[in-house]
C-alpha positions as CSV (number, residue, x, y, z in Angstrom):
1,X,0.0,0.0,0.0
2,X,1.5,3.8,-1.0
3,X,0.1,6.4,0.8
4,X,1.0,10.0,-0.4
5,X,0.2,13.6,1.9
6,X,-2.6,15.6,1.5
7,X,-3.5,19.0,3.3
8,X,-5.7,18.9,6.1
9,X,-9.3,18.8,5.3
10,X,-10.6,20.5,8.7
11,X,-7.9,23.6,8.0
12,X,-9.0,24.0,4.4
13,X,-12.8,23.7,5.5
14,X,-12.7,26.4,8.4
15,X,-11.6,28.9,5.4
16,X,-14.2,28.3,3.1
17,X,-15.9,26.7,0.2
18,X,-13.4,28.4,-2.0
19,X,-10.6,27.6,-0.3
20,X,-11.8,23.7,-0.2
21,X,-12.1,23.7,-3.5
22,X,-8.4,24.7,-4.0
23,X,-7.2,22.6,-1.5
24,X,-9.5,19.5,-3.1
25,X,-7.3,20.8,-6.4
26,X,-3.5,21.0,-5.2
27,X,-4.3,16.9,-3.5
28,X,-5.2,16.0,-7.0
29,X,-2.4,17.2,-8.3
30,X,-0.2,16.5,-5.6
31,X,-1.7,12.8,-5.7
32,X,-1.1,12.3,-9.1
33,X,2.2,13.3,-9.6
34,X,3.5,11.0,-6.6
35,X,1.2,8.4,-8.5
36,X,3.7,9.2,-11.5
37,X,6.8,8.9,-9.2
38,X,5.9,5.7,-7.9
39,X,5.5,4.0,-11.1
40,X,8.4,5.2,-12.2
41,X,10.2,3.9,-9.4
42,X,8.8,0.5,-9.5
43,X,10.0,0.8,-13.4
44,X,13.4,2.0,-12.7
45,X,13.3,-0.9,-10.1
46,X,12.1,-3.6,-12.6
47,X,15.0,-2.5,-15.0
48,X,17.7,-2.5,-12.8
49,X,17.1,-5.9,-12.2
50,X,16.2,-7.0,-15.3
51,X,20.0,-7.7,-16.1
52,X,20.1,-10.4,-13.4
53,X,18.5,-12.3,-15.4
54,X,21.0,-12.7,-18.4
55,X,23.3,-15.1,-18.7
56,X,26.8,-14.6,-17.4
57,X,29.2,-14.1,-20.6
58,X,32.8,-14.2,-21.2
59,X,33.5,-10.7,-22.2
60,X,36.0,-9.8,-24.7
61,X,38.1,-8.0,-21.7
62,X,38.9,-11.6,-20.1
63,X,36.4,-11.4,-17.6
64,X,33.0,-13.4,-16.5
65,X,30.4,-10.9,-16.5
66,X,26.4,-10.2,-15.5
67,X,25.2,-6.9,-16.8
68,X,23.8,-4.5,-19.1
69,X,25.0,-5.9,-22.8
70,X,27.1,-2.8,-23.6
71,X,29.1,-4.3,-20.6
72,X,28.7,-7.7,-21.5
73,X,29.5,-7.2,-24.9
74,X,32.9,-5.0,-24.3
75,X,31.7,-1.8,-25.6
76,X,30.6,0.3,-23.0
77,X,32.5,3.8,-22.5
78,X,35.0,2.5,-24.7
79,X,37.9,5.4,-24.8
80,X,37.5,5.5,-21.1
81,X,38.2,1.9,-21.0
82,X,41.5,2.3,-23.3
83,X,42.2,5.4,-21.3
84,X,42.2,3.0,-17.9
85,X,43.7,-0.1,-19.1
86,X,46.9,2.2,-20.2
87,X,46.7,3.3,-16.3
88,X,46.5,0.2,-14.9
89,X,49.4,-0.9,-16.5
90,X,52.4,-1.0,-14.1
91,X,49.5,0.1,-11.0
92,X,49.8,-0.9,-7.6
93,X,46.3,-0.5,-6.6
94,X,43.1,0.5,-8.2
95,X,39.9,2.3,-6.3
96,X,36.8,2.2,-7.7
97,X,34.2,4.9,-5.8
98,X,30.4,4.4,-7.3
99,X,31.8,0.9,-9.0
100,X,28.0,0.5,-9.9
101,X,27.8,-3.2,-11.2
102,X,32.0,-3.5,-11.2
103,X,32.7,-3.7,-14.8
104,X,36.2,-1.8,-14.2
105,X,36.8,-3.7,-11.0
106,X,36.5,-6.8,-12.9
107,X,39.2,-5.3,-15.3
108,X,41.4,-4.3,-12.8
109,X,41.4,-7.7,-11.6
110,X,42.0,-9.7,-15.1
111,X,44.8,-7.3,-15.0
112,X,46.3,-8.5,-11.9
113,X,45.4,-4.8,-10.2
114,X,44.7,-5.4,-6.3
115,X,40.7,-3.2,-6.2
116,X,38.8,-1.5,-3.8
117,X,35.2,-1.5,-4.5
118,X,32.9,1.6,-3.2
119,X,29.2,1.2,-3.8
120,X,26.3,2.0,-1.5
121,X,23.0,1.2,-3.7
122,X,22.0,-2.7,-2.8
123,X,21.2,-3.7,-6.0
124,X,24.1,-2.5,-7.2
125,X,26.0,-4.3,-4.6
126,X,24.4,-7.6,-5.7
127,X,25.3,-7.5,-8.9
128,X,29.0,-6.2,-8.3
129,X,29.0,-9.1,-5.9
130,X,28.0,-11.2,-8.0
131,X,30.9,-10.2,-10.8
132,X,33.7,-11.3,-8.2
133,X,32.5,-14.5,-7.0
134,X,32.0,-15.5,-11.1
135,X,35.1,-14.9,-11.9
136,X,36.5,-15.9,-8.3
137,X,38.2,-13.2,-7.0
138,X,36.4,-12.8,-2.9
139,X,39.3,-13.0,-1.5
140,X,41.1,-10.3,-4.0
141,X,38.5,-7.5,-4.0
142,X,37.9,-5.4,-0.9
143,X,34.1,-4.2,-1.4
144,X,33.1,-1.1,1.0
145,X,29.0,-0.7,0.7
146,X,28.9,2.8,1.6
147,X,28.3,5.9,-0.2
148,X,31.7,8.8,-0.3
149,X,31.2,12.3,1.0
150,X,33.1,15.8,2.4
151,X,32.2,14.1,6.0
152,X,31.0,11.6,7.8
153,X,26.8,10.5,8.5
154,X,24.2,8.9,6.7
155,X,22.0,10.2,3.4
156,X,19.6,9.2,1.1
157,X,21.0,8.2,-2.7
158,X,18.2,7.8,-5.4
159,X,17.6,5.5,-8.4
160,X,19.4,2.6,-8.8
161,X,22.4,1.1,-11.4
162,X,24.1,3.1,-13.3
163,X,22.0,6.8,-12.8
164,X,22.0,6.8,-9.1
165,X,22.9,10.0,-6.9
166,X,23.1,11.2,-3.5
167,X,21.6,14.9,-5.8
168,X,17.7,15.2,-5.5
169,X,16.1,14.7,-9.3
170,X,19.6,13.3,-10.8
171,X,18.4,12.2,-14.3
172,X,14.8,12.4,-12.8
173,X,15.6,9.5,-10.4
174,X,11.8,8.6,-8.6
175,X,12.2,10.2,-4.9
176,X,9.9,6.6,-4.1
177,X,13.0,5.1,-5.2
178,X,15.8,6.0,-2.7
179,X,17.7,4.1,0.1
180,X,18.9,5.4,3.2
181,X,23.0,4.6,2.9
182,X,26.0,5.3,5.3
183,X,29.0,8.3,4.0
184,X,32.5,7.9,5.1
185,X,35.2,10.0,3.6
186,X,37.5,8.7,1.0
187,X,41.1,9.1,3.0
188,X,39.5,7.9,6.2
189,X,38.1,4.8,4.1
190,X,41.4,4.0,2.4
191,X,43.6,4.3,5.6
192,X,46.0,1.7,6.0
193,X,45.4,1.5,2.1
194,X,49.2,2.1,0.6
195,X,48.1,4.7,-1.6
196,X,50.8,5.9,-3.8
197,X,52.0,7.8,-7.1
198,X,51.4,4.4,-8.7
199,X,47.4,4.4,-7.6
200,X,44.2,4.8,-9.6
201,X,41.5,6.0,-8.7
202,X,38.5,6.7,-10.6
203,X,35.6,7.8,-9.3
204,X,31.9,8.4,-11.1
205,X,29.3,9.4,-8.0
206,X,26.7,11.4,-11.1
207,X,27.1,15.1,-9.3
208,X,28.7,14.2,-6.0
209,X,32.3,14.8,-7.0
210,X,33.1,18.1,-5.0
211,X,32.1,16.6,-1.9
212,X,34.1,13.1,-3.1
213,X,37.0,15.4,-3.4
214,X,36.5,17.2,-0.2
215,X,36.5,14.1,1.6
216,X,39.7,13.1,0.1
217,X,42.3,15.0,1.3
218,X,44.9,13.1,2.9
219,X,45.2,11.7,-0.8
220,X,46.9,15.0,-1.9
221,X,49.5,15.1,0.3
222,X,52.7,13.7,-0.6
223,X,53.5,10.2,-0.4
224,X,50.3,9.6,-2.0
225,X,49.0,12.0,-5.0
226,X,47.6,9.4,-7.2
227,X,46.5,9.8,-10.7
228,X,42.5,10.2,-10.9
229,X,39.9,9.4,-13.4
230,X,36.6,11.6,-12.5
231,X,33.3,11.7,-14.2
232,X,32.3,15.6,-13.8
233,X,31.9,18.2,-16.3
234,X,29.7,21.9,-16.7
235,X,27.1,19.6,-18.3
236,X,25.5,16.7,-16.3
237,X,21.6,15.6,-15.1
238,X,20.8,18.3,-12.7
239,X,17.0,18.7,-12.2
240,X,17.3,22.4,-12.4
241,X,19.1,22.5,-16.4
242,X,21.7,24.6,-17.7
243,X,25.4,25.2,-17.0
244,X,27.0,23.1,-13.7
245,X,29.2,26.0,-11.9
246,X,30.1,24.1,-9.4
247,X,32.9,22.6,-11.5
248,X,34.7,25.7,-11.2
249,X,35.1,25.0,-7.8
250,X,35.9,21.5,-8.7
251,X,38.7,22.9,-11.1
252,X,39.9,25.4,-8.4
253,X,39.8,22.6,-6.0
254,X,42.1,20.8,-7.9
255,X,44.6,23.4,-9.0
256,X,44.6,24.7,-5.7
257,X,46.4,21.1,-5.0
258,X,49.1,21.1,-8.2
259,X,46.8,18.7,-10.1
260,X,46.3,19.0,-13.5
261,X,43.3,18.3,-15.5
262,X,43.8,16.9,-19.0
263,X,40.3,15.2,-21.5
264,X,39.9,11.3,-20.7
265,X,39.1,11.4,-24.5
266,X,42.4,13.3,-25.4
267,X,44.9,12.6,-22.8
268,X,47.1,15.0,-24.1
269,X,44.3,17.9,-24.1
270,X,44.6,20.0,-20.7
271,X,41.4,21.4,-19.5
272,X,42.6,25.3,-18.2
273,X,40.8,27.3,-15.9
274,X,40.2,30.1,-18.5
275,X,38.4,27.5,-21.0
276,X,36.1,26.4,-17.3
277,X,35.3,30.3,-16.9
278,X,34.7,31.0,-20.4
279,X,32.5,28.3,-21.0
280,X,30.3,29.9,-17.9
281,X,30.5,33.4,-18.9
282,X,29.5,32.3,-22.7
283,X,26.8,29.7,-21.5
284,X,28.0,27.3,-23.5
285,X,29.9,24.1,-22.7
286,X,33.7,24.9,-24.4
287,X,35.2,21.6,-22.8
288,X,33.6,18.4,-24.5
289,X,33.7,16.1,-22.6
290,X,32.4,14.7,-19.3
291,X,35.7,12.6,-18.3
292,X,38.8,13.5,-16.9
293,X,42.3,12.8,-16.6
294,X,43.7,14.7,-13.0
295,X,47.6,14.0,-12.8
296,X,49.7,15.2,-10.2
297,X,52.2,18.4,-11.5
298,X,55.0,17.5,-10.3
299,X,54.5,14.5,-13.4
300,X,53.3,16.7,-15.8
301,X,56.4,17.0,-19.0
């Protein structure tokens, strides 16, 4: 049974028949449109699961996998694939935070990369589970289910596989279709972790990087400043539209640390601060792409 809010019949009644009437109006409304989340979210649901169903395949990666059939077929974000596999090479350790279903944990693996699996949403977690223990690698994996913030606590992430976000209307994720999931920072999370020069991370949490970042600190400091893929960009799946600004503070956070920030597409392409700020003042996205390569200065040629 779904039960959705209404306003209070005696409080619309004491201030009169007009006023009922409008009240009688807004639950209508109001009732309808959480009608319309719900289904959604029991849609979403339904397809999140629905690749549970399919047959574990041998990928051409190496690797047993269950998932969506971009995934199982070896295609899916394909230069950011090649871009990681040249990373891995030679890595000591690869972190995964929001590693959704685990395709590139599974790759780190077949690589013979120790991984570190972040990834709060249970369905999720099932399925990335269920991607080591094909392919026999429990004891080689570290999986942490929680979500990756500036601090500690608990929040609410919504949707499920590969849309969800700890941001309210990401990619119109159903707020019927949310779980309540534990935050630890990133540094805190990997201590005792030896993170070094020779780490990747990469890290896709759909609108939560800043805070990702925030909570990541120790990992610029030296001894560890490892190289970073990060899903971000100035356009993205905000409910509110338009230009993300916030990834000038992303950009500043970063600079602000002797990163650099180079195009996962064009590794050679660095992403400036005046091409960020231009882009904003013009209203028009001038970087292309929504993957990126953050290396620390000091290995910059």
């Amino acid at each position: 049974m779904v039960f959705f809010a209404t306003p209070d019949y005696h409080a619309c009644k004491a201030q009169g028949a007009g006023h009922l009437w409008t009240c009688a109006q807004s639950e209508a409304t109001e009732g309808a449109e959480a009608m319309k989340d719900w289904i959604r979210a029991q849609i979403r649901r339904r397809r999140a699961r629905r690749h549970l169903r399919r047959r574990p395949v041998q990928t051409p990666l190496g690797f047993t996998f269950v998932g969506p059939e971009p995934m199982q077929s070896g295609i899916f974000e394909e230069a950011e694939t090649r871009l990681l596999r040249d990373l891995l090479e030679g890595a000591d350790l690869f972190v995964n935070v929001g590693a959704n279903y685990g395709y590139y944990i599974c790759l780190a693996r077949q690589m013979g990369v120790p991984a570190i699996a972040v990834e709060p949403v249970p369905i999720n977690l099932e399925t990335l589970r269920c991607n080591i223990a094909l392919n026999h690698w429990t004891d080689s994996v570290t999986v942490h289910p929680v979500a990756c913030g500036a601090s500690e606590g608990v929040a609410e992430i919504f949707g499920e596989g590969t849309g969800a976000s700890l941001i309210s209307g990401w990619a119109r994720n159903p707020k019927a279709l949310r779980h309540r999931v534990p935050v630890r920072r990133l540094d805190a999370l990997l201590q005792g972790e030896a993170v070094t020069g020779s780490t990747v991370l990469l890290v896709d949490v759909e609108g939560f990087e800043l805070e990702v970042l925030r909570g990541s600190e120790a990992l610029f400091a030296p001894g560890a400043r490892p190289r970073w893929i990060l899903e971000s960009g100035l356009t993205d799946h905000r409910a509110e539209g338009g230009l993300n600004t916030q990834f000038l503070e992303i950009v500043d956070f970063l600079l602000e640390r002797d990163y650099r920030i180079f195009s996962a597409l064009e590794p050679d392409l660095e992403i400036t601060r005046d091409r960020v700020t231009a882009s904003i003042e013009q209203g028009v996205d001038l970087v292309g792409t929504h993957n990126f390569l953050l290396r620390p200065a000091e290995t910059v040629g």
